[in-house]
N, C-alpha and C positions, 0 to 999 in steps of 0.2 A: 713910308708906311704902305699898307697894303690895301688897296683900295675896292670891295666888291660895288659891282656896276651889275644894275637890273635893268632890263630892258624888257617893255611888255609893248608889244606890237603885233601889228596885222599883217597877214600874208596874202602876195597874189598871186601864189602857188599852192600847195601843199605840202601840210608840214613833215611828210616823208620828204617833198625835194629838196626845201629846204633843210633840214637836218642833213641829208648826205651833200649838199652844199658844205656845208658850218664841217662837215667830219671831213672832207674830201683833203687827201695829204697837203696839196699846193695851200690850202688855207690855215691846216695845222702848222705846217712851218711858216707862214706868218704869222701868224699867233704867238708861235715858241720866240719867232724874234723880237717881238714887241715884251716878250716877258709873259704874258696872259695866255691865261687857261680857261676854256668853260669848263666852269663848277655845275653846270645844270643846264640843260635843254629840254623845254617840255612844250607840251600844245595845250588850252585850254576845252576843259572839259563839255564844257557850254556852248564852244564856237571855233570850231575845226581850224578856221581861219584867222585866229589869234593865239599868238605863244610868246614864253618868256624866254631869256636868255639870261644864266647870271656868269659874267665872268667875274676871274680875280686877275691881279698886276698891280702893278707900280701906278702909286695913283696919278691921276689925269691922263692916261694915257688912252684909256679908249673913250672918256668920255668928249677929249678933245678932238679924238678921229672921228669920232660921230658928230659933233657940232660943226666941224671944219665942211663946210657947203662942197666942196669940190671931192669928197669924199662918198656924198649922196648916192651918184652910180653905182660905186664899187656896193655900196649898201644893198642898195636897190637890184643888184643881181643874184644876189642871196634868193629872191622874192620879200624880204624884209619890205613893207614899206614904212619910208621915211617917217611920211607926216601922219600924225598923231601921237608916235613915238610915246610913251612914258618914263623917264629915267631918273631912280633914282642910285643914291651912289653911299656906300657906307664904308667906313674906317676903323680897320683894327692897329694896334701898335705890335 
């Protein structure tokens, strides 16, 4: 199945760096290889410093890369931070 994963978190950068992080080619082609695509990248309107991420993929696949603790850094150099995180996860057939 197809799995879309929301992610709404805070930044400790800027959501321009962040975004050309997230678009930068070396992170597209990990993405292409994991199967998953971002469906959506956006910043909140309210708070310069908080944005969502939705991707799609084969499910469990990114929500286990983000639970997986030795994965935090790779996280966390997005500007993405970890803790507080919000995710939820939804299923199409």
């Amino acid at each position: 199945m197809i799995e879309t994963t929301v992610l709404d978190f805070e930044l400790s950068n800027t959501f321009q760096e962040y975004k050309a992080y997230m678009e930068a080619p070396e992170q597209q082609v990990m993405f292409s290889e994991m199967g998953v695509k971002i469906f959506y990248l956006g910043v909140s309107q309210e708070n310069p410093k908080r944005a969502t991420v939705i991707f799609q993929g084969p499910e469990n696949v990114l929500y286990d890369i983000f639970m997986n603790p030795q994965t935090k850094p790779i996280v966390e150099a997005s500007g993405h931070i970890y803790e507080g995180t919000l995710i939820t996860r939804w299923l199409a057939d």
